[in-house]
N, C-alpha and C positions, 0 to 999 in steps of 0.2 A: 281563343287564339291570341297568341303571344308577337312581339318583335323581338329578335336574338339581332343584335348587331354585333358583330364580328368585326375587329380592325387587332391589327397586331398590340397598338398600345390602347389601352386603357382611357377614357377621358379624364383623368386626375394625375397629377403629379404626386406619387407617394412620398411620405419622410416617414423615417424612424428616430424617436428620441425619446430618452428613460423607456424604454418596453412598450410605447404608445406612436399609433400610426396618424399619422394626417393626411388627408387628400384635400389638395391644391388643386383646384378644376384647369385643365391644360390648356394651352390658346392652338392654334391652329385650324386651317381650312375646313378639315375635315369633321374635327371635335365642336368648332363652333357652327357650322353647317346642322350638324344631324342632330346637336345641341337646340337649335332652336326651331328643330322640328318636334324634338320630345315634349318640350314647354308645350309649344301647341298643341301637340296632344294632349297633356295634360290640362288645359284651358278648354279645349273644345267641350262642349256639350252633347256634340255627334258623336264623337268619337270616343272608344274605352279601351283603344288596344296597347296593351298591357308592354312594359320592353324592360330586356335585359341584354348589358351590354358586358358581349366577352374578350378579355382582352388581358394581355401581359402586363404587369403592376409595375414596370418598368425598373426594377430591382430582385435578388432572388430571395426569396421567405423562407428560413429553416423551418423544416417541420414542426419542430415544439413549438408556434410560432402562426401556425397556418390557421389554427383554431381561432386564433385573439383576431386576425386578421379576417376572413373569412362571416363573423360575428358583425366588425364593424362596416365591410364591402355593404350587406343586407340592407343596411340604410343610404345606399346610392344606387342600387340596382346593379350592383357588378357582379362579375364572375370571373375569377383570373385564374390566367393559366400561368405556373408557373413551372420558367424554364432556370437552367444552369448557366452562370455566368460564362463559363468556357460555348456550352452548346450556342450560346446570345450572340458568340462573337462571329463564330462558322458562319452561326443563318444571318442576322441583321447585319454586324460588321463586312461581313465575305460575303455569300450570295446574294443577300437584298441590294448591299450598297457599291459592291467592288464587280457584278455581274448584270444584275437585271436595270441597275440603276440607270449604270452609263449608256449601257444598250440600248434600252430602249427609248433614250435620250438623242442618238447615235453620236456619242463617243466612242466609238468602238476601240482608242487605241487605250481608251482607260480601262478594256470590260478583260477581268480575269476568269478563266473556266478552268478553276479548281475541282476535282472529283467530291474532296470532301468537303465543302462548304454544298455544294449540291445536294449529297446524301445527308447532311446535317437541315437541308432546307426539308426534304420531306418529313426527316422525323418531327423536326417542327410544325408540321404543318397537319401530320398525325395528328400528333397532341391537344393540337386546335381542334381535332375533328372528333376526337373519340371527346372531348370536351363538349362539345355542340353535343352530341348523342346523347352524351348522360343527362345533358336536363333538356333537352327537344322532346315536346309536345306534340302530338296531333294535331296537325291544321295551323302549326307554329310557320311565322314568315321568316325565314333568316337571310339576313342581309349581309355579305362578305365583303367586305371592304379590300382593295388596292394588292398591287403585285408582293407583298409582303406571304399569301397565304392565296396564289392561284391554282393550289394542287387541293386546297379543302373542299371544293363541291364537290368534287367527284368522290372524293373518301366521304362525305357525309350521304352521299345517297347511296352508295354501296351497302350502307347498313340501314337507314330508314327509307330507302325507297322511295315512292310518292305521297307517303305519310307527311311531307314536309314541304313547303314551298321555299326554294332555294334562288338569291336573287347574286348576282357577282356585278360590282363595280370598280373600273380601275379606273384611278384619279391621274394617272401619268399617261403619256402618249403608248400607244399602240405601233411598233414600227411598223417601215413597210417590211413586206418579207424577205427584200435582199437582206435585209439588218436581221431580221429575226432569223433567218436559217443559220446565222453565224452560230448559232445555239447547236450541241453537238444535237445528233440526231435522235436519242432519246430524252435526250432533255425537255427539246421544243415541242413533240410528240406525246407527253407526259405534262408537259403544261396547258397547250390548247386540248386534252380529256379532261384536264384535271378542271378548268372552267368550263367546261362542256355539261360536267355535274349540276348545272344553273339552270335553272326553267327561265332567268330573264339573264341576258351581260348587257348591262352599260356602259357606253366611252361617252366621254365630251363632245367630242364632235364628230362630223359624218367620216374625214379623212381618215382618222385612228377606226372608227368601224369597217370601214370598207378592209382597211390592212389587217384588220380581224379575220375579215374573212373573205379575204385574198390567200391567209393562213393558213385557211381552213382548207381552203381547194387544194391549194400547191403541195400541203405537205399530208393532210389527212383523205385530200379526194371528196372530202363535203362540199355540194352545193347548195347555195341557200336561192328561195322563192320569196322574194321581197323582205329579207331580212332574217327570215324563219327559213329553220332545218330540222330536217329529220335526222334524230341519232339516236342510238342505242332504245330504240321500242318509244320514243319522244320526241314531242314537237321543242324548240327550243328558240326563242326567240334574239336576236341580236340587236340594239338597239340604239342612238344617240340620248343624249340625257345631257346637255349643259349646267353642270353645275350652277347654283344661283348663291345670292348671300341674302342673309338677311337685312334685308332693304330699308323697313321702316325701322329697326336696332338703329341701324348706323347714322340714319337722316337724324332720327328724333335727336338722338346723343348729340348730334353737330348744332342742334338748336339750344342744347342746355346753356345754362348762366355758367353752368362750373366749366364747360368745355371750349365755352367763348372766351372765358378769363384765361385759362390755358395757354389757348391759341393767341390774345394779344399779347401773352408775357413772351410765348418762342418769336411772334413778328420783333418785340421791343429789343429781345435779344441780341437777334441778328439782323436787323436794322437796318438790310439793302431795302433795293426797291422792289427786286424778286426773289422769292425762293424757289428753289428748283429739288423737290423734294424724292427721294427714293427709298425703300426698304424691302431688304430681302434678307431672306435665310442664306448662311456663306453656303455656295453651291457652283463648281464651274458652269452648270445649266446659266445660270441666271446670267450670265454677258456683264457680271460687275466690272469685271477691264475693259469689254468693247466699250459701256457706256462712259468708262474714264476717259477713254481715248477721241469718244466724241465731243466729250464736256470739252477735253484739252484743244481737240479741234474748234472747236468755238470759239474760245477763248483766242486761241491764234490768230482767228479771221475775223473776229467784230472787238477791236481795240475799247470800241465806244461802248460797252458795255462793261469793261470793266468795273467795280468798286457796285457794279448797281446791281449784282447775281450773290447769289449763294447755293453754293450746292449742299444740300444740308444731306447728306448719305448716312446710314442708320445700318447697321450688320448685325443679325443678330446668330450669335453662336450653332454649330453645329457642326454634328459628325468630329470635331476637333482630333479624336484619335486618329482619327486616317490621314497617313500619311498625304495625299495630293490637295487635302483639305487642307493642312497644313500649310504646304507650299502656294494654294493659292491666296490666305491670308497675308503668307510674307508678300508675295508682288500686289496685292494689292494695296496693302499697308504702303508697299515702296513706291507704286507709282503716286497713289494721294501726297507722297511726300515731295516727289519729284514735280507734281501739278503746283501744291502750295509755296514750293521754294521758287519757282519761275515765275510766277504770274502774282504771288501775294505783295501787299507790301506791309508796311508796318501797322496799318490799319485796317488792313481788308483780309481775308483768309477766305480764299476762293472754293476751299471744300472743309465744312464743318462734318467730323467723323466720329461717328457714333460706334462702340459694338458692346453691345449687350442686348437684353430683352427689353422688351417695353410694355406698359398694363396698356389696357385695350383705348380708354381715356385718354392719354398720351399720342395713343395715336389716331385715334380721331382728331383730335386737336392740333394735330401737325397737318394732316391733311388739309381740316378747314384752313389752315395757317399759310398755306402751299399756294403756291402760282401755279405751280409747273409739276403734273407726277410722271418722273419720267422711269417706265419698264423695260429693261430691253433683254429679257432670256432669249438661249440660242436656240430652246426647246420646253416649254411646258403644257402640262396638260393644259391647264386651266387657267392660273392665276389670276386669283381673287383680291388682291391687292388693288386690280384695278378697279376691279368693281367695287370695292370698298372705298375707293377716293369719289370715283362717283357718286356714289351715294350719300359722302359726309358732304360732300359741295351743294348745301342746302342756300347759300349766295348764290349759287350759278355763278362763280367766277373760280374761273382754273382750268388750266388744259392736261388732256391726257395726252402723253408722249408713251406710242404703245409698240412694241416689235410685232411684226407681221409672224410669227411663231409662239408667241402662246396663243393658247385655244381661244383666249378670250375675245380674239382678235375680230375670230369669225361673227360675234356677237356686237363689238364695241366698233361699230364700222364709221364710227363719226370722229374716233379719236383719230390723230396723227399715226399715222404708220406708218414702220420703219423697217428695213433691214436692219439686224444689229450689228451684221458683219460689216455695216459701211460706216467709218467717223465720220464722212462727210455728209449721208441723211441724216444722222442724230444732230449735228452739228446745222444743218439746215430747220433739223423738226424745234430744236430750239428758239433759232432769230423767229422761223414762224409762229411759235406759242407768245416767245415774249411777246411780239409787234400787234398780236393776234385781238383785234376792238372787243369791245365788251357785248357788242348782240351778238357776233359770230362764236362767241363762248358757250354766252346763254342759249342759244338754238342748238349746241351741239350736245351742251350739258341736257338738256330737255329731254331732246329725243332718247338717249342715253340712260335719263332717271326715269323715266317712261317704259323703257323695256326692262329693266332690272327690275322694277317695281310690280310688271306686267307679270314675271318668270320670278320669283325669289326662290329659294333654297327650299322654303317649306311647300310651294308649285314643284319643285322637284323631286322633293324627295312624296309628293302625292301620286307624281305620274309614276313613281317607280315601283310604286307597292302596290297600285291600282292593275299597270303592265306585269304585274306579279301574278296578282288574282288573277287576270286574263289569260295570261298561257297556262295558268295550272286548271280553269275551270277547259280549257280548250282540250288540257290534253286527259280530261276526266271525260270530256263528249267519246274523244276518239276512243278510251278502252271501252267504251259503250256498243261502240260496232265493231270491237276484234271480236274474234270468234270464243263466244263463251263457251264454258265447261257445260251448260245449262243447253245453251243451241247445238253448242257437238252432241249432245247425249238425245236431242229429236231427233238432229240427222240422222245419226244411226238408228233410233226407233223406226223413222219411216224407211230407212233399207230394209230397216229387220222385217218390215210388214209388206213388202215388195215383192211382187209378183216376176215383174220386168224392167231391170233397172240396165240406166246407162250413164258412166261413169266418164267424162271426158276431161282432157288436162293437157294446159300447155306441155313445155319441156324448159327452154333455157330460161332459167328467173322462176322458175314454177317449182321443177321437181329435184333442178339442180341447180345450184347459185353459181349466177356468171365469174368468169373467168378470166383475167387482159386479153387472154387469147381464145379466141373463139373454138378455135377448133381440138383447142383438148377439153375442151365439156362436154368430157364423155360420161356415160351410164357407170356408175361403180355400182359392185353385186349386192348390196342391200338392194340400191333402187332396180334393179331387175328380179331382185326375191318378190319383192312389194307388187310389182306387177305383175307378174306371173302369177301372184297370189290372189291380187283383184280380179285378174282376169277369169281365173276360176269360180267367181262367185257374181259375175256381171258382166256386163259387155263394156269393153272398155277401150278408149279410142283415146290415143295422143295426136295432139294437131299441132303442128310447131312453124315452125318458120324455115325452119331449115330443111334440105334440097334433097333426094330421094336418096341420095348416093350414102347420104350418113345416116340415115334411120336404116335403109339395107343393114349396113354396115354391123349396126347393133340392138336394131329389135328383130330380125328377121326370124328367127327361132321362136319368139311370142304367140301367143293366141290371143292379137287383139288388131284391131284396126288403126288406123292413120293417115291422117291427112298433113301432106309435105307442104312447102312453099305458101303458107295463109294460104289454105285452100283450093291450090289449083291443080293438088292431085290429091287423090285418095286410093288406098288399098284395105280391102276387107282381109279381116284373116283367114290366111292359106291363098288370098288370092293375088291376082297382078293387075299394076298400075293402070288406074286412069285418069286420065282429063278429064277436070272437072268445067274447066272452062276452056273453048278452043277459040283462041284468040290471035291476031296477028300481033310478033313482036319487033317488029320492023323497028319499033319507036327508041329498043334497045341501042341499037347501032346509032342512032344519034344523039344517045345521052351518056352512055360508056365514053366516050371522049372528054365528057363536061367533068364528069366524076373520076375518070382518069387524072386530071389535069390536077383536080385539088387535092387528091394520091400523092400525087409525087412533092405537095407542096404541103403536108402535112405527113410530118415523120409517123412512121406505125403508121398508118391507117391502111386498110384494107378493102379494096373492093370486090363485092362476093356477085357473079352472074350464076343466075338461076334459070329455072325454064323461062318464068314467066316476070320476073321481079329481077332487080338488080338491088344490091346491099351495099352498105360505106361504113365500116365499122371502124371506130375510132376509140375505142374502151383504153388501149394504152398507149396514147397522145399525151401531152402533154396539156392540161385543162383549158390552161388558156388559149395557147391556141388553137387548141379546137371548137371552142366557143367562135373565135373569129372567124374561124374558117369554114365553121357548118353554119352559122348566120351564112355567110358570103353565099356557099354551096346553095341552102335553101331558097335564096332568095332567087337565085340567076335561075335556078330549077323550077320553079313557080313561075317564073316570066316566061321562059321556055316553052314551058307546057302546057301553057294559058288556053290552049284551044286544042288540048288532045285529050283524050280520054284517060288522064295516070295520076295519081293523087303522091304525093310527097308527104312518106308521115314518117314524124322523129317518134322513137323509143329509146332503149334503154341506150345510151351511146351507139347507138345504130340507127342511119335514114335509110328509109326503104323508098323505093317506086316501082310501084306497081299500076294495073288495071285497077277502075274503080269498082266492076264487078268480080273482082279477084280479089274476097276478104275470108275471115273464118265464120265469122257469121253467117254469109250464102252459103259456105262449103257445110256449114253442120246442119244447117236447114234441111238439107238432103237426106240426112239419117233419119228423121221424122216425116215422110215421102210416105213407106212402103210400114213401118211399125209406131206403134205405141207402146211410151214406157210410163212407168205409171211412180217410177223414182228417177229423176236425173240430177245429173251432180256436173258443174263444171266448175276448172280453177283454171286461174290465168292470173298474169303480174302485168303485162304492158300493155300501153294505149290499144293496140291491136286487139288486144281481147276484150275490150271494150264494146266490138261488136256483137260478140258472140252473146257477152251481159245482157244488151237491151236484148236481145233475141230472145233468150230463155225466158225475161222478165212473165211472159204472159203463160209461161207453162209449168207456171209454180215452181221452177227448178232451184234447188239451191247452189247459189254462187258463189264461189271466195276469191277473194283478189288478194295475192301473195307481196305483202310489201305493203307499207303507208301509202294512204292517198287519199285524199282531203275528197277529190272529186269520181267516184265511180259511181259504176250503175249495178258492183256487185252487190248483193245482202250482206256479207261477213270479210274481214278481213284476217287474215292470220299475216304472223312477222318474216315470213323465211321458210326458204323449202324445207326445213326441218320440221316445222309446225306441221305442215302436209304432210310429210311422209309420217310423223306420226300419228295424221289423223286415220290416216289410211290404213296403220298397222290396227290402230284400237276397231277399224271395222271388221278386220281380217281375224281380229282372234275374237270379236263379239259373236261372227258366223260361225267358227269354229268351234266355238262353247254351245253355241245354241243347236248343233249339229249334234252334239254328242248329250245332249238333255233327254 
């Protein structure tokens, strides 16, 4: 078993010069994250799982070219996909950073929805996938990294199937779904399949998972059971996952002789009494102007401060060809000029501005060097910046000034937090960091290096490869109980050996997959060939739910039996209705008003009166509020009824109430009265047939439940009426072969 880690670039910074390649190991969140989870695999003595990481070499390779290159990847574990400068510009310049970036940031007045940068993003993302194919192993874990490449799970299991264990994590915020639906409607629908291809998705925090699958509801109709969903024949897990950093890296580094010599030479430098430290990647996310405007807000309102601060601000390059990139370097540039002309004087320069990159040393050392780190994006996932200042503050002296909107927030709950949109918090989280005593530092720093140390990067990236193995061994139990090729071929054996068999099956979810609309899920002529066919070679009984007037309607021509309404009538074939249960329904009349009322207050829904039951069908609601409003329903319905005889049970987006001696399980009871069968067969998909399961259980009958479900009392489970009706045709042509033998 192998790791494939997938991210769009590469961990190394490529050059070319004289015909010979170098790789520069890259810095970053992400590359030094999962970086110093490989180390430790590597070191571990438990551990031997092998990785290969696939990714864009961040330049294009001519062919004659790919050979030499290719050769020397081998000795870093890479594997590159290599794209066209033009097709680079579509997917990363134009979809990744001009669409999905701002989005889901919610800039929405940045986010462009270009056709072609979109179709440029799939064939990209192809590329990536037929990539993973060609060297994906058996039992190989692949781990897909961030919104660069959220259409490759689902193209990679398209072709290796469960062969693979497929893990999706995105490093940026998750919107909620007013922002995500901006996405045209094939877009968004093609995105949330395309990570649906994941046996595990990760976000940073609970808030981006929830709007995951808030996503899911609104736009694909998927509901999840504590996190996990059923989709396309799989269990699928959702999940949070707080990025961590390498905790003891950073501390240890802040303890070195070289990195303290560092650090006194940047204090010696700039010579106030505070520094007030920041660094970020150029990025409108990041609040670089809110937090100018708060510096300048300080500055305004504590005079007495003057000459004793240093904003020492640090930019490091990015994106530069895009234009808004562009323009927010110039105002940035222009307001620092605007802050140091006002407030500097011939000896003090109130903002020291850095922009370039910086080696990793440098900035540990600026850190330890730091009074004050102050963050303030309008949006991030994570931001590990902070937790990197944490971690080098091996003094315990230094305050985090953190915005209440990166993720990290949720985590670093001792730091100062801020609004980034107010100059006057940041301008307040300042005078309280400066004024801020030396225990209340240490006691915040504590707690703070304590949980980082507690959760690090290589904690994270363990729970996520562990929650890998879990949903994939989970969804290896589940094809264990769908209906094998092996148990279809006994069932049919023991038909074939069958004397007197009887052959029973829901209807709606069973023999034909529901419909928004209840009442055109009608019989089409295959499924009436199918029974017609069954019924000539068994006794055969449909028992449904629904009310006498629609089975008349279209089995009535049949030679088979049926039981309407969960059991409260039944007709033999060729004969006429009876009660099976004769019951008083007085209790109707004072519940049809209760279930009338949240009718009219839930758009679509429908209420169905039956003889004996009353129905609330709600299939084409609107998800959300029908979650609200069938809680509501349920509940006042249960209070209601606390002392009558009528059970309130939810099924497939339909609540029923009925009698409690009104179920299919008493009504099929009856068919084993007056004969003995010596083959029985039942299928069912909803809680309701639940009954009939335990029922059979003790008369050897075989059972299949139509649809996933972690909890039934059937034996077998097949996926979809389709499965049935084909298990039903291979019985029908097995008796017809063995007819003419």
């Amino acid at each position: 078993m192998r790791l494939l880690i997938v991210s769009n670039r590469l961990p190394f910074t490529l050059s070319l010069k004289d015909g010979d390649f170098t790789f520069t190991p890259s810095s970053g969140g992400l590359v030094s994250g999962i970086s110093s989870y490989l180390d430790y695999l590597k070191n571990s003595s438990i551990n031997s799982l092998e990785y290969i990481w696939i990714g864009w070499p961040g330049l294009f390779i001519s062919e004659n070219m790919r050979d030499r290159f290719n050769v020397k990847s081998k000795d870093h574990n890479i594997v590159s996909v290599f794209i066209k400068d033009e097709d680079m510009e579509y997917f990363y310049q134009g979809f990744c950073n001009k669409t999905i970036w701002p989005l889901f940031h919610y800039f929405q007045a940045y986010t462009r929805y270009e056709e072609k940068h979109y179709e440029t993003y799939k064939t990209i993302n192809r590329i990536f996938a037929d990539k993973i194919c060609e060297i994906a192993q058996d039992g190989d874990i692949i781990w897909i990294h961030d919104y660069h490449l959220m259409l490759v799970p689902q193209m990679v299991r398209e072709v290796l199937g469960n062969r693979v264990k497929i893990g999706f994590f995105l490093h940026i915020p998750f919107p909620s779904f007013e922002v995500f639906r901006l996405l045209p409607v094939l877009w968004r629908e093609e995105i949330l399949k395309g990570i649906l291809g994941s046996d595990l998705i990760g976000f940073h925090t609970n808030e981006y998972t929830y709007s995951f699958l808030r996503a899911l509801l609104r736009i694909l109709g998927i509901d999840h059971n504590l996190g996990k969903i059923y989709w396309n024949d799989r269990i699928i897990k959702i999940d949070t996952f707080p990025m961590g950093i390498d905790f003891e890296k950073f501390n240890a580094l802040s303890q070195t002789s070289e990195i303290r010599l560092i650090s006194k030479e940047i204090k010696e430098k700039i010579k106030t009494e505070k520094i007030i430290f920041s660094v970020d990647r150029l990025d409108y996310t990041k609040g670089i102007n809110n937090r100018l405007l708060g510096f300048e807000e300080f500055l305004k309102n504590n005079p007495e401060h003057h000459k004793k601060i240093t904003f020492y601000l640090l930019l490091v390059p990015s994106r530069i060809a895009i234009d808004r990139y562009r323009e927010l370097k110039d105002e940035i540039d222009k307001k620092i000029s605007q802050i140091n002309s006002t407030y500097g004087t011939v000896d003090w320069q109130p903002i020291i501005y850095l922009w370039r990159h910086v080696p990793v040393n440098e900035l540990v050392a600026t850190y330890l060097a730091s009074d004050i780190c102050l963050i303030t994006p309008l949006r991030d996932g994570m931001n590990l910046v902070a937790k990197e200042y944490i971690a080098a503050k091996s003094d315990y002296n230094g305050v985090l000034i953190l915005s209440e909107m990166a993720g990290s927030a949720k985590e670093l709950i001792e730091a100062i937090l801020v609004n980034p949109n107010s100059a006057r918090e940041i301008s307040e989280a300042l005078k309280k960091a400066i004024t801020m005593n030396h225990e209340e530092k240490r006691d915040r720093l504590y707690e703070m290096q304590k949980r980082l140390k507690e959760y690090s990067v290589i904690s994270w990236a363990k729970d996520f490869i562990c929650d890998i193995e879990a949903v994939y061994k989970e969804n290896n139990n589940l094809t264990a109980i769908f209906l094998s090729e092996e148990n279809l071929n006994k069932i049919i054996k023991d038909f074939q050996k069958s004397t007197k068999s009887l052959i029973i099956s829901d209807y709606d979810g069973t023999l034909v997959n529901f419909t928004e609309d209840f009442t055109l899920t009608k019989p089409d002529q295959d499924l009436l060939k199918i029974i017609k066919d069954i019924s000539e070679i068994s006794k055969f009984y449909i028992v449904t739910g629904r009310p006498i007037k629609f089975v008349d309607d279209f089995f009535k021509d049949l030679n088979i039996g049926i039981i309407a309404e969960h059991g409260s009538w039944i007709k033999e074939s060729g004969g006429a209705w009876n009660e099976l249960f004769k019951e008083d329904t007085d209790w109707k009349n004072k519940i049809l008003p209760i279930i009338k009322r949240y009718e009219n207050r839930l758009p679509n829904s429908v209420v169905e009166e039956k003889s004996f039951s009353l129905g609330f069908h709600y299939r084409r609601c609107d998800p959300e509020m029908a979650n609200l409003r069938i809680h509501e329903m349920i509940d006042e319905l249960i209070n209601y009824t606390a002392n009558m005889n009528l059970q309130i049970l939810k099924g497939n987006k339909i609540v029923e109430i009925r009698s409690y001696s009104n179920n299919k399980g008493a009504a099929i009871s009856r068919l084993f009265v007056k004969d003995a069968y010596d083959f029985i067969f039942f299928a069912g998909d909803d809680t309701t047939d639940e009954d009939v399961f335990k029922f059979l259980k003790d008369k050897n009958a075989h059972t299949i439940k139509v649809g996933y479900s972690k909890n039934t009392a059937a034996k077998y489970i097949v996926k979809n009426p389709a499965y049935l009706r084909n298990f039903f045709k291979k019985i029908i042509k097995k008796r017809i072969i063995d007819e003419h033998i």
